[in-house]
N, C-alpha and C positions, 0 to 999 in steps of 0.2 A: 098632654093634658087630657085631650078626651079618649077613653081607651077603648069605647067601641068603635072608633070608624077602621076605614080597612086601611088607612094610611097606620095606623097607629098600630096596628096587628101585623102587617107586613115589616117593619121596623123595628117591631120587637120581636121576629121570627115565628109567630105565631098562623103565620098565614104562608102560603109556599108563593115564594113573592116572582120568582121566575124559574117558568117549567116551558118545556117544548109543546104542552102539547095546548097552550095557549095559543100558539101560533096558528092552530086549526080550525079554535074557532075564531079567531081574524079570518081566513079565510072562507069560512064557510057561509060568512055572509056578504059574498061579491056574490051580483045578480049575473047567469051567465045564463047562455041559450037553450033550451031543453033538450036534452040526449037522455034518451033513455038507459042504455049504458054507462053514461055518467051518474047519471043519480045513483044507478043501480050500485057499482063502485064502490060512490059515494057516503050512500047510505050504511055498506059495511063499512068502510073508513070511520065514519063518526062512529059505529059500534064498541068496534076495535078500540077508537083512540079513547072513546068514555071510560070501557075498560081499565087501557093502561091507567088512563089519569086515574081513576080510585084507585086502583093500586098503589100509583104512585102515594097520593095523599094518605092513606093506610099506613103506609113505610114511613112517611112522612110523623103523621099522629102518634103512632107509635115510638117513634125513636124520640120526642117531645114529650112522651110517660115515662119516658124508661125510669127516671127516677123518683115516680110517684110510690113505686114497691114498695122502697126502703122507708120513704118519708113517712109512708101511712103507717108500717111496720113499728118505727119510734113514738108517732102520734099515739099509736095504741098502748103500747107499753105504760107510756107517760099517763095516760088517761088509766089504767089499770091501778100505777102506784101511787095514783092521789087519792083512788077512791079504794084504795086495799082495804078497806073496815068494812066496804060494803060485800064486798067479794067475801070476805076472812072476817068470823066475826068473832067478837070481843073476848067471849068467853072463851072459844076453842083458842083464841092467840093468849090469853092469861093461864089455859090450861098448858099448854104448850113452854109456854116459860119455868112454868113449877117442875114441869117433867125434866128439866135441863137446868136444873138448881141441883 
């Protein structure tokens, strides 16, 4: 019923409802003891994995368009041949007929 929450997005495939690199940031917010080499690590880890994840969601978004091409492709067509009088106009389509009489 409500179609903005993220229950409703994830259920109807519109949200990447489970990916791995969710698991990262669960982790990355346990409080652990300071190493500066851990951070350091760390810090490229989250890079890295922010990284992958847009990628991922990109591959994601994208393969969720793929058929917007074709759809907008007919949407236009359609919208072309309702309003063909404004495109094509009267006279050159009545001249057009006499020539092929």
């Amino acid at each position: 019923k409500v179609k903005w929450t993220k229950a409703y997005r994830k259920a109807a495939g519109k949200e990447m409802a489970r990916d791995t690199t969710f698991d990262f940031e669960r982790l990355r917010h346990r409080p652990v003891k300071y190493d500066r080499d851990l951070t350091k690590t760390t810090v490229r880890a989250m890079e890295r994995v922010q990284k992958i994840k847009e990628r991922r969601e990109k591959a994601f978004w994208d393969k969720r368009m793929e058929g917007n091409k074709e759809r907008n492709r007919l949407a236009n067509i359609a919208e072309v041949r309702q309003g063909i009088d404004l495109v094509v106009s009267p006279v050159v389509r009545a001249a057009n007929k006499e020539k092929k009489t």
